[in-house]
PyMOL Python script that loads the backbone (N, CA, C, O; Angstrom):
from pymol import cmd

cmd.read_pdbstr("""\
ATOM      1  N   UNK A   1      43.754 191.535  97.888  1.00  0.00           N
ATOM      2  CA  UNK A   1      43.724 191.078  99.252  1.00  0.00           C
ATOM      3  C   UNK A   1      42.542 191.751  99.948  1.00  0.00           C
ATOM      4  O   UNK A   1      42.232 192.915  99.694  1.00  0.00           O
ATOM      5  N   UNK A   2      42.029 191.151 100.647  1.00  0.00           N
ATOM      6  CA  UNK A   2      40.508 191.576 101.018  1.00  0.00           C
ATOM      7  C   UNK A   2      40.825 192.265 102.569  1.00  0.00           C
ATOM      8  O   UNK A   2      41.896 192.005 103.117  1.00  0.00           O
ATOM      9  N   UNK A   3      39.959 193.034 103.139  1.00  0.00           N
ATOM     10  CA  UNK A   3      40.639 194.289 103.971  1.00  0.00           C
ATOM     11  C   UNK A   3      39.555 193.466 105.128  1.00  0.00           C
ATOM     12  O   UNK A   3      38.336 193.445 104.960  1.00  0.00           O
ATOM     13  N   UNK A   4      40.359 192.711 106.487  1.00  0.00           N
ATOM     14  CA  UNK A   4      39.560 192.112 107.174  1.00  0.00           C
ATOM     15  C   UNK A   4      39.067 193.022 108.564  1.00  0.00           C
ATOM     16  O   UNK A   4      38.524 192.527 109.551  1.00  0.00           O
ATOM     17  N   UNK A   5      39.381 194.392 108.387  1.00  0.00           N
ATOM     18  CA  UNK A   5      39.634 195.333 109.599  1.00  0.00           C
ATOM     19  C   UNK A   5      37.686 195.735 109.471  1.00  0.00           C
ATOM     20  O   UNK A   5      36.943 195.815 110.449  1.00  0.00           O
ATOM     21  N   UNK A   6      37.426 195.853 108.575  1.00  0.00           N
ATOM     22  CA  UNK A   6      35.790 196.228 108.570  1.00  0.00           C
ATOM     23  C   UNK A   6      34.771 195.297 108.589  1.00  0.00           C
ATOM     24  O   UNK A   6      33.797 195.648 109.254  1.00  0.00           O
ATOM     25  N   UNK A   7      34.686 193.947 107.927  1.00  0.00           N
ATOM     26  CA  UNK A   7      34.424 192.943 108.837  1.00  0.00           C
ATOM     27  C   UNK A   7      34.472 191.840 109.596  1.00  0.00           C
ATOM     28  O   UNK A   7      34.155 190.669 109.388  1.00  0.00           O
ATOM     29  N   UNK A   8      35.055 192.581 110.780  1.00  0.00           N
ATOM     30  CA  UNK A   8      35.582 191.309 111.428  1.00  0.00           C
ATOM     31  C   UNK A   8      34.632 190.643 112.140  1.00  0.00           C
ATOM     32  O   UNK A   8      33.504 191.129 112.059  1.00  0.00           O
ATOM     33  N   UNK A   9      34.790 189.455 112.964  1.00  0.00           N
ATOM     34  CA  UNK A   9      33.815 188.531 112.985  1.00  0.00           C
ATOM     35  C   UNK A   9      33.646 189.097 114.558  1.00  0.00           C
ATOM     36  O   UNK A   9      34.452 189.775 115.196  1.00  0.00           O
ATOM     37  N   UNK A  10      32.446 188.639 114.932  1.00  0.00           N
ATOM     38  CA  UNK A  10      31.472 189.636 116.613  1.00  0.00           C
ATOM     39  C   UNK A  10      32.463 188.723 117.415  1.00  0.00           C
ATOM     40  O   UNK A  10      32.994 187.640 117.166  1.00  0.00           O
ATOM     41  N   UNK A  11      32.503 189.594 118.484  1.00  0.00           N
ATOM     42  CA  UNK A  11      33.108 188.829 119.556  1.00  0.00           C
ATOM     43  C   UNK A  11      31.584 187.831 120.217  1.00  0.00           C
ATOM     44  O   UNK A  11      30.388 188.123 120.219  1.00  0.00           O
ATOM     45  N   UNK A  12      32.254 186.720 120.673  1.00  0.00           N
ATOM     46  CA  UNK A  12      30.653 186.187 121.419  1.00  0.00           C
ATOM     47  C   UNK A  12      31.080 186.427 122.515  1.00  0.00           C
ATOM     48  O   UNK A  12      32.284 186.642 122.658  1.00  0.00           O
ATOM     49  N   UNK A  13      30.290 186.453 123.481  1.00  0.00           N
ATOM     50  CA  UNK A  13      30.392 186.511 125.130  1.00  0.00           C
ATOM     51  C   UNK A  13      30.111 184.942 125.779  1.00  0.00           C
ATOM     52  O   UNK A  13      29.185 184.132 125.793  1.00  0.00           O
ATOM     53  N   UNK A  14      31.577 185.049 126.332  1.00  0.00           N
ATOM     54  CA  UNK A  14      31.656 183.786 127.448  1.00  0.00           C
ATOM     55  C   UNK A  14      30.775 183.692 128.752  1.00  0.00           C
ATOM     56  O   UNK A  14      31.127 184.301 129.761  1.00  0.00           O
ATOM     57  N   UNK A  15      29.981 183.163 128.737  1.00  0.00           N
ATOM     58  CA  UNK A  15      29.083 183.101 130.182  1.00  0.00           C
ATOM     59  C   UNK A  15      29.554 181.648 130.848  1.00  0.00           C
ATOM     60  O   UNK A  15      29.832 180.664 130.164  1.00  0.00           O
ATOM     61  N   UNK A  16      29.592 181.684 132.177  1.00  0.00           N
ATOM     62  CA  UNK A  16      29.749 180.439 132.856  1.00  0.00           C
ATOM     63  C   UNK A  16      28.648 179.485 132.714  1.00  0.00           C
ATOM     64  O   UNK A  16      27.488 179.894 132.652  1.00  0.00           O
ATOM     65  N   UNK A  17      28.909 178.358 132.662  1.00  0.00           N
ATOM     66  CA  UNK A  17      28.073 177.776 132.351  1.00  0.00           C
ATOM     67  C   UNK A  17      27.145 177.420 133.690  1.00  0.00           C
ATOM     68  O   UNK A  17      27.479 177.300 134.869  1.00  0.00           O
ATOM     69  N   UNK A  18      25.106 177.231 132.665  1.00  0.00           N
ATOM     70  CA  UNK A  18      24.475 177.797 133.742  1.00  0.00           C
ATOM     71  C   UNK A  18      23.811 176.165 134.120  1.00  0.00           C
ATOM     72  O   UNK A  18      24.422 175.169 133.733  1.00  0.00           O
ATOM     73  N   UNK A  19      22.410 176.035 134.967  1.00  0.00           N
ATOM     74  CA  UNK A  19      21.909 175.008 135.603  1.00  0.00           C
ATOM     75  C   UNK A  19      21.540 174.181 134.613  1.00  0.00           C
ATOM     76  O   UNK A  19      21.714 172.979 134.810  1.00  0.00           O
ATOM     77  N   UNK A  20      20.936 174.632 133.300  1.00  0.00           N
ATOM     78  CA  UNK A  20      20.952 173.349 132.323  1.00  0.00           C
ATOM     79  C   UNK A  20      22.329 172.752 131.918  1.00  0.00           C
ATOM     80  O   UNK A  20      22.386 171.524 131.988  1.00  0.00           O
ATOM     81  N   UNK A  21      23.300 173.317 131.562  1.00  0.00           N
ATOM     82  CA  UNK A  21      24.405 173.049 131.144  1.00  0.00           C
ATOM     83  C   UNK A  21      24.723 171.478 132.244  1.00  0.00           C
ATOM     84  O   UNK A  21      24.812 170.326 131.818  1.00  0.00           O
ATOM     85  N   UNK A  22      24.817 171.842 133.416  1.00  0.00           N
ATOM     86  CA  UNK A  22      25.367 171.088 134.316  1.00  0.00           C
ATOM     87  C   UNK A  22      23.733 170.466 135.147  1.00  0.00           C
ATOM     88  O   UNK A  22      23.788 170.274 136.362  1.00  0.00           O
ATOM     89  N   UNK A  23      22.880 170.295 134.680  1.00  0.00           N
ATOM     90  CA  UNK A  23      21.828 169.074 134.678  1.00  0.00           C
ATOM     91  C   UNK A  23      21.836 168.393 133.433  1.00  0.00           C
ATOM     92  O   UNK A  23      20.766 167.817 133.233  1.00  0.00           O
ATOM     93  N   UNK A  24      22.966 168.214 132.207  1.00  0.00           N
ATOM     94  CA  UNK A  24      22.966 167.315 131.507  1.00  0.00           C
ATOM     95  C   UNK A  24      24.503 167.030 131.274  1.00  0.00           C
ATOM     96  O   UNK A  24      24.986 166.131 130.586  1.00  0.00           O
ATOM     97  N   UNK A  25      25.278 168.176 132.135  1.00  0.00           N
ATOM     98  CA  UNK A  25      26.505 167.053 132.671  1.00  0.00           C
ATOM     99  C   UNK A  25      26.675 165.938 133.872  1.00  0.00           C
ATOM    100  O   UNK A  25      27.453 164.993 134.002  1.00  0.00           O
ATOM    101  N   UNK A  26      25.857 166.337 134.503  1.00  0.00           N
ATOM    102  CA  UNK A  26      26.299 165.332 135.786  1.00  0.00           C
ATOM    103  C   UNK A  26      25.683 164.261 135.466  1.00  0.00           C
ATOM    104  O   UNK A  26      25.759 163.513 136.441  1.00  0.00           O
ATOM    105  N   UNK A  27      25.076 163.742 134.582  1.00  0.00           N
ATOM    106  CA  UNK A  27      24.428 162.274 134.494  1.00  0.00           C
ATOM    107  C   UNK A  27      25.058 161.771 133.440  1.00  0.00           C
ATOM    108  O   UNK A  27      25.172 160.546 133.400  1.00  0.00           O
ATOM    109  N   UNK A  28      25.689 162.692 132.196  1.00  0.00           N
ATOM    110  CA  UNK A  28      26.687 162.204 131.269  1.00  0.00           C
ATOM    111  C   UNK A  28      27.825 161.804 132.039  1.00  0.00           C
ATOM    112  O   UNK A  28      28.206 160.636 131.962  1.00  0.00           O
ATOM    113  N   UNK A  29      28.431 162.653 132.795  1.00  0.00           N
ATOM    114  CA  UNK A  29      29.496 162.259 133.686  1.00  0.00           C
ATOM    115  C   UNK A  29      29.846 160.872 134.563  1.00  0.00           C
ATOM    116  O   UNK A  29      30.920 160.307 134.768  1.00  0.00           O
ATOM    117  N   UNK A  30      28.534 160.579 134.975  1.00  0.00           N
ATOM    118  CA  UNK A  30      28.117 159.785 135.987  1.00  0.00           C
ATOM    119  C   UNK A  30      28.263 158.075 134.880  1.00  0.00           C
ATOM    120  O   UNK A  30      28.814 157.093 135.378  1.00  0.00           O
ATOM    121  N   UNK A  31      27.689 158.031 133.447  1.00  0.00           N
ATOM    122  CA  UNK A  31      27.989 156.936 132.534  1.00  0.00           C
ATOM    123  C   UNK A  31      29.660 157.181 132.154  1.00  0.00           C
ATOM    124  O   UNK A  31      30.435 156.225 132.143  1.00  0.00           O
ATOM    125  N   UNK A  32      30.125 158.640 131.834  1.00  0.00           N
ATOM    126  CA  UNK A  32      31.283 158.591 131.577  1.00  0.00           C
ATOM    127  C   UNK A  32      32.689 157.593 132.266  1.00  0.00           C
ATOM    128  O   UNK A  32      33.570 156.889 131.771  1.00  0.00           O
ATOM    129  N   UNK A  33      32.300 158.001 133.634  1.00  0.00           N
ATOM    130  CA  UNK A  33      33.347 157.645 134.742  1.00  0.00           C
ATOM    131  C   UNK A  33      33.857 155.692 134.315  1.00  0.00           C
ATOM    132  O   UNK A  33      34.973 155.223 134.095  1.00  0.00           O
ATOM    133  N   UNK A  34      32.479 155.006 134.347  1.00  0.00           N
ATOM    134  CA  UNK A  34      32.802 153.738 134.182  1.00  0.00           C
ATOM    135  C   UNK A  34      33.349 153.522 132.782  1.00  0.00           C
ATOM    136  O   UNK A  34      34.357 152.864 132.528  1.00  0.00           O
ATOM    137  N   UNK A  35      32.667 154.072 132.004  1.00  0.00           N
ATOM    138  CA  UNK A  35      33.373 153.983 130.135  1.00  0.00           C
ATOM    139  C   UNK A  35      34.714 154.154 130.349  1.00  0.00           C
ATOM    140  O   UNK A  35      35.527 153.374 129.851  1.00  0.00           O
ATOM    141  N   UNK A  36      35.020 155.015 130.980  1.00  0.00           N
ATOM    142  CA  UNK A  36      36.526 155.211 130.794  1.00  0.00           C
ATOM    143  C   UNK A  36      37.545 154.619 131.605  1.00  0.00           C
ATOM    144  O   UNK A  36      38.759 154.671 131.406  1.00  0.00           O
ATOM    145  N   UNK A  37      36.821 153.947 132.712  1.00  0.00           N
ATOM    146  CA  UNK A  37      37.401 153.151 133.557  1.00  0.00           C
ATOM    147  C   UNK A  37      37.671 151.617 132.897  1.00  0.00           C
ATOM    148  O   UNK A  37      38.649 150.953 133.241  1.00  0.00           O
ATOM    149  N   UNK A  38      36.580 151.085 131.801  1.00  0.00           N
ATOM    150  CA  UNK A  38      36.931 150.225 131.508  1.00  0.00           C
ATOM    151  C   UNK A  38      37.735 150.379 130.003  1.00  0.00           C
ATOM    152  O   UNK A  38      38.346 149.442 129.490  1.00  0.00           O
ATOM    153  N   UNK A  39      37.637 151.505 129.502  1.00  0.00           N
ATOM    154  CA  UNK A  39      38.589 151.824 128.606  1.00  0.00           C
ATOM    155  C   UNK A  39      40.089 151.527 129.022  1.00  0.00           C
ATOM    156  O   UNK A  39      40.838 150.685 128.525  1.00  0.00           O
ATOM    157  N   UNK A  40      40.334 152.363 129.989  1.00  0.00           N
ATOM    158  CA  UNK A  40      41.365 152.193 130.803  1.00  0.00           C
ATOM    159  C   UNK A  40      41.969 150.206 130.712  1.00  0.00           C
ATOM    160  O   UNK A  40      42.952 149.698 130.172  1.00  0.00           O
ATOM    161  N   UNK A  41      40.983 149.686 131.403  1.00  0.00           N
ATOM    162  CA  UNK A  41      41.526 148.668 131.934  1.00  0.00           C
ATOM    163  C   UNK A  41      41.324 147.460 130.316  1.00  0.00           C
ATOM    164  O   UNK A  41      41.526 146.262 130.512  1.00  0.00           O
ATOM    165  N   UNK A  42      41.146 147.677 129.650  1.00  0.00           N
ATOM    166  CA  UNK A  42      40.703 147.437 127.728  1.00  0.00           C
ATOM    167  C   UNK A  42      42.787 147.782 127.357  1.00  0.00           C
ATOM    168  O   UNK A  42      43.531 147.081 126.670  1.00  0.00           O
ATOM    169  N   UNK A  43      43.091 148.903 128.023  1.00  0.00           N
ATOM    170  CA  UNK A  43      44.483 149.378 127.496  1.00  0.00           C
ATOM    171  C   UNK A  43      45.286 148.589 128.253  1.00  0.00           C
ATOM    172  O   UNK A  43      46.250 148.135 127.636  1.00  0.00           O
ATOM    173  N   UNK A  44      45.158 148.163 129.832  1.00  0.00           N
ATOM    174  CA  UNK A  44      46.207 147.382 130.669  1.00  0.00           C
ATOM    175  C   UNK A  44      46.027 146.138 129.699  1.00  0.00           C
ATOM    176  O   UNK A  44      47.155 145.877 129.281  1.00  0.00           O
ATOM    177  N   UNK A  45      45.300 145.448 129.276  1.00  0.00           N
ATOM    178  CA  UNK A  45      44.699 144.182 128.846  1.00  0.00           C
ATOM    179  C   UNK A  45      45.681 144.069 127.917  1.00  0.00           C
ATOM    180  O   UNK A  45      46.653 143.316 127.978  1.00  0.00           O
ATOM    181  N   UNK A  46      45.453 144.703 127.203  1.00  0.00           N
ATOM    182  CA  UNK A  46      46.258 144.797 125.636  1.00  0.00           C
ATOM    183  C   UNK A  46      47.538 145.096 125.747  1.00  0.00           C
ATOM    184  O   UNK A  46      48.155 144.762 124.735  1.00  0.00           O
ATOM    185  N   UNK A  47      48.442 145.777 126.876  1.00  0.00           N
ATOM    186  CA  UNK A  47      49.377 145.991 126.748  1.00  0.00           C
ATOM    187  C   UNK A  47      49.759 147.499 126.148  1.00  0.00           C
ATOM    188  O   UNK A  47      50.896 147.793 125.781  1.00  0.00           O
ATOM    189  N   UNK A  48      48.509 148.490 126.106  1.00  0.00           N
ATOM    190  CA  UNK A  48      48.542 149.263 125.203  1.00  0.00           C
ATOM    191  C   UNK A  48      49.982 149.972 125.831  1.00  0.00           C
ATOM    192  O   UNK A  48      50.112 149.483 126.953  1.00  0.00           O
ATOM    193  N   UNK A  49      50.992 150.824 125.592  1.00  0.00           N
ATOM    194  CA  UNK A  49      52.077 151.282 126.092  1.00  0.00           C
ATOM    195  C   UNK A  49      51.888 152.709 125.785  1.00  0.00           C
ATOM    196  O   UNK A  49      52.824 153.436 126.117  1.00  0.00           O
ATOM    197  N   UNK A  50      50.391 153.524 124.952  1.00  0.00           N
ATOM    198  CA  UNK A  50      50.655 154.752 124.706  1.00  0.00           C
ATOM    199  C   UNK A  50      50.006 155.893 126.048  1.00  0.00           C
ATOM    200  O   UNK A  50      48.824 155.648 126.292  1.00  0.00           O
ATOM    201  N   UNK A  51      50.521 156.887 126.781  1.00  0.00           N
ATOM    202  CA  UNK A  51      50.655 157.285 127.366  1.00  0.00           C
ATOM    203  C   UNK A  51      48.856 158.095 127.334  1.00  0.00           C
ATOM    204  O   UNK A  51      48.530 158.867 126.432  1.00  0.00           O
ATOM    205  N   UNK A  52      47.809 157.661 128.612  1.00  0.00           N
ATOM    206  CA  UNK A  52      46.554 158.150 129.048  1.00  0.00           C
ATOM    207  C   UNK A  52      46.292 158.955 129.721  1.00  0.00           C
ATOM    208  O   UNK A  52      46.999 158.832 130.721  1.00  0.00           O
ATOM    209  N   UNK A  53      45.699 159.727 129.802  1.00  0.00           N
ATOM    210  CA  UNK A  53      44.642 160.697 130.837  1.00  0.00           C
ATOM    211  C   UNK A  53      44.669 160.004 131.828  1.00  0.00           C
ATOM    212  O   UNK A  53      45.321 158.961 131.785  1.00  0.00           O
ATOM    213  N   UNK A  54      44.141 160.282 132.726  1.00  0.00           N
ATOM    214  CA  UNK A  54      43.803 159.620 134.449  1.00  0.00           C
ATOM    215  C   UNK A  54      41.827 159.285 134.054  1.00  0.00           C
ATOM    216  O   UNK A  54      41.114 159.883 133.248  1.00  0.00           O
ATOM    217  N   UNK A  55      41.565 158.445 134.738  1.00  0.00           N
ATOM    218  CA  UNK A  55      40.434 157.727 134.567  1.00  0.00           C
ATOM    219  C   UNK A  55      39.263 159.091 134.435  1.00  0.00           C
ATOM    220  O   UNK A  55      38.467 159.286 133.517  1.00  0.00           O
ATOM    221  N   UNK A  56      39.434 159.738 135.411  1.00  0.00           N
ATOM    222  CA  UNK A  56      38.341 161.187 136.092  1.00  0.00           C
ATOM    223  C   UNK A  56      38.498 162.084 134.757  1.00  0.00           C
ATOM    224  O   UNK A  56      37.659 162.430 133.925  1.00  0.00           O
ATOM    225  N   UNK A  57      39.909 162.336 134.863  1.00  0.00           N
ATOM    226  CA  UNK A  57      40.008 163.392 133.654  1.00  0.00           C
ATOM    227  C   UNK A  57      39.501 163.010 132.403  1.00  0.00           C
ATOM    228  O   UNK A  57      38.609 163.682 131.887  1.00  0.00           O
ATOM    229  N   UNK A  58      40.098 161.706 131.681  1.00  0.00           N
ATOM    230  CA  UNK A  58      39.313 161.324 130.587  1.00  0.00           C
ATOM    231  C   UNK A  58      37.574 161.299 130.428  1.00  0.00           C
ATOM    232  O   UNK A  58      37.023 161.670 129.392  1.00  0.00           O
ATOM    233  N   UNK A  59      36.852 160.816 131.590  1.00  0.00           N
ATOM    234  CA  UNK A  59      35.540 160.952 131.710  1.00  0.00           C
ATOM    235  C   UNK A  59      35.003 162.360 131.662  1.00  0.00           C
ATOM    236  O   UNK A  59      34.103 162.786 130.940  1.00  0.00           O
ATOM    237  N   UNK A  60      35.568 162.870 132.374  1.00  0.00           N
ATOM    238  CA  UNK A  60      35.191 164.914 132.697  1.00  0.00           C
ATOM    239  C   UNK A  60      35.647 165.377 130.975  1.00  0.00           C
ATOM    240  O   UNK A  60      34.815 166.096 130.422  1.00  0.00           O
ATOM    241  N   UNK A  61      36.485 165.123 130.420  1.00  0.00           N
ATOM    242  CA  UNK A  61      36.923 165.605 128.509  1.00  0.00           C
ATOM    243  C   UNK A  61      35.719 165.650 128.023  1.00  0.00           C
ATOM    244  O   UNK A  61      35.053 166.617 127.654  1.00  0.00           O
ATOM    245  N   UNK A  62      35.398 164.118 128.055  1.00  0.00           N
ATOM    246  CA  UNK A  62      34.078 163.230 127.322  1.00  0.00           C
ATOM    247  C   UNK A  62      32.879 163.961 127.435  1.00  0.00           C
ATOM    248  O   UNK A  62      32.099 164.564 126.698  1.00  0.00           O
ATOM    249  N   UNK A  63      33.070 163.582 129.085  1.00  0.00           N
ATOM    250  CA  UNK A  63      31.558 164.609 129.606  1.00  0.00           C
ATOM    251  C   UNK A  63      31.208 165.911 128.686  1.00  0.00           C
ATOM    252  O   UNK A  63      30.101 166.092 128.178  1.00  0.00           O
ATOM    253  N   UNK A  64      32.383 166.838 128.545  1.00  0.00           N
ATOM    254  CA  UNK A  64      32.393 167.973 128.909  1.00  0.00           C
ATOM    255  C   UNK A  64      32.053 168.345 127.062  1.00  0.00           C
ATOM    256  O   UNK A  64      31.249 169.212 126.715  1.00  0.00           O
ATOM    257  N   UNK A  65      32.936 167.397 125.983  1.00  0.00           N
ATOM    258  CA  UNK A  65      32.482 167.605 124.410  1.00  0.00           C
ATOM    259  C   UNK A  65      30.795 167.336 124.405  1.00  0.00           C
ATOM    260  O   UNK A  65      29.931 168.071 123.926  1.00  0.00           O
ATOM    261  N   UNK A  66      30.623 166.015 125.112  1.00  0.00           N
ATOM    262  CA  UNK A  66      28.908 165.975 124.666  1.00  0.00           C
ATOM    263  C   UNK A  66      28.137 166.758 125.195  1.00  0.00           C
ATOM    264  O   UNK A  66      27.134 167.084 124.559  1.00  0.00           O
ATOM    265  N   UNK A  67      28.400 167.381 126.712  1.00  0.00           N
ATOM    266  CA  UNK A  67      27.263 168.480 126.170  1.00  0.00           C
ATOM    267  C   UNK A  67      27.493 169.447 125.954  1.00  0.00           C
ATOM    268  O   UNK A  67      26.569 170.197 125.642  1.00  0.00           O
ATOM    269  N   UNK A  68      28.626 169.863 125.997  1.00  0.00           N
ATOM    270  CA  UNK A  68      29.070 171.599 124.894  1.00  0.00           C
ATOM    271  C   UNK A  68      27.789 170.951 123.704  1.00  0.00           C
ATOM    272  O   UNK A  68      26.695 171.483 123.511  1.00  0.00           O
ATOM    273  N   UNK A  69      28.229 169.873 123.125  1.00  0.00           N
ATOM    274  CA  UNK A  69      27.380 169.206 121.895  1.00  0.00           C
ATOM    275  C   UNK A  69      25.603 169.912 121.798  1.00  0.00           C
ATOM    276  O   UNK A  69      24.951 170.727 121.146  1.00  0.00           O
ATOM    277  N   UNK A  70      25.437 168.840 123.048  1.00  0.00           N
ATOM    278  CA  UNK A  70      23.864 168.968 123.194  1.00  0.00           C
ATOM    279  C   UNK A  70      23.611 170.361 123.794  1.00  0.00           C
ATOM    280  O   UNK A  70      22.495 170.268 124.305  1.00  0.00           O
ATOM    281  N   UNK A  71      23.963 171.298 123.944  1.00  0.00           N
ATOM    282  CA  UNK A  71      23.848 171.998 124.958  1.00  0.00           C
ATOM    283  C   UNK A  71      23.985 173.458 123.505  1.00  0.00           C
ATOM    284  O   UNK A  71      23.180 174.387 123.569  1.00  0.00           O
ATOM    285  N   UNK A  72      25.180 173.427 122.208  1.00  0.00           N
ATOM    286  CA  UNK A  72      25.136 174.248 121.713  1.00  0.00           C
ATOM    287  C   UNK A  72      23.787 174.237 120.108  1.00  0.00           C
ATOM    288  O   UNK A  72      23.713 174.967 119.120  1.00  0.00           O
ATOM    289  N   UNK A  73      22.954 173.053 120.568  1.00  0.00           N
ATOM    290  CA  UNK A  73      22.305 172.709 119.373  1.00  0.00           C
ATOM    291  C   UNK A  73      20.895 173.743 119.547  1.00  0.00           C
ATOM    292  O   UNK A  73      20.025 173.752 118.676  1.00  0.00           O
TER     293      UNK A  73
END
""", "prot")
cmd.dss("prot")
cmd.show_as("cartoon", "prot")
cmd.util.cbc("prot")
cmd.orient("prot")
């Protein structure tokens, strides 16, 4: 059994996220809002019955994976 107390993995440091971060969210955000609005209304259509996010929140998720994405490359 391998002894994980000597190397354990670095802590990283959480910083808030800074002015680039959020000059390539607010314009992802800004395409997000309607995608998911018509996602949304794609699920009334269909009848979908499985239980959604709220329109904002689903867009802000979206937003928020692509540019962690672009943002950790």
């Amino acid at each position: 059994m391998s002894d994980m107390t000597s190397n354990s993995p670095l802590a990283r440091n959480r910083r808030e996220p800074g002015l680039e971060y959020w000059m390539y969210f607010a314009p992802i955000l800004a395409v997000s809002v309607p995608l998911s609005a018509l996602r949304a209304a794609m699920a009334v259509v269909r009848s979908d019955a499985t239980p959604r996010p709220g329109i904002l929140a689903d867009a802000w998720t979206r937003a928020r994976d692509v540019t962690t994405t672009i943002c950790s490359v």
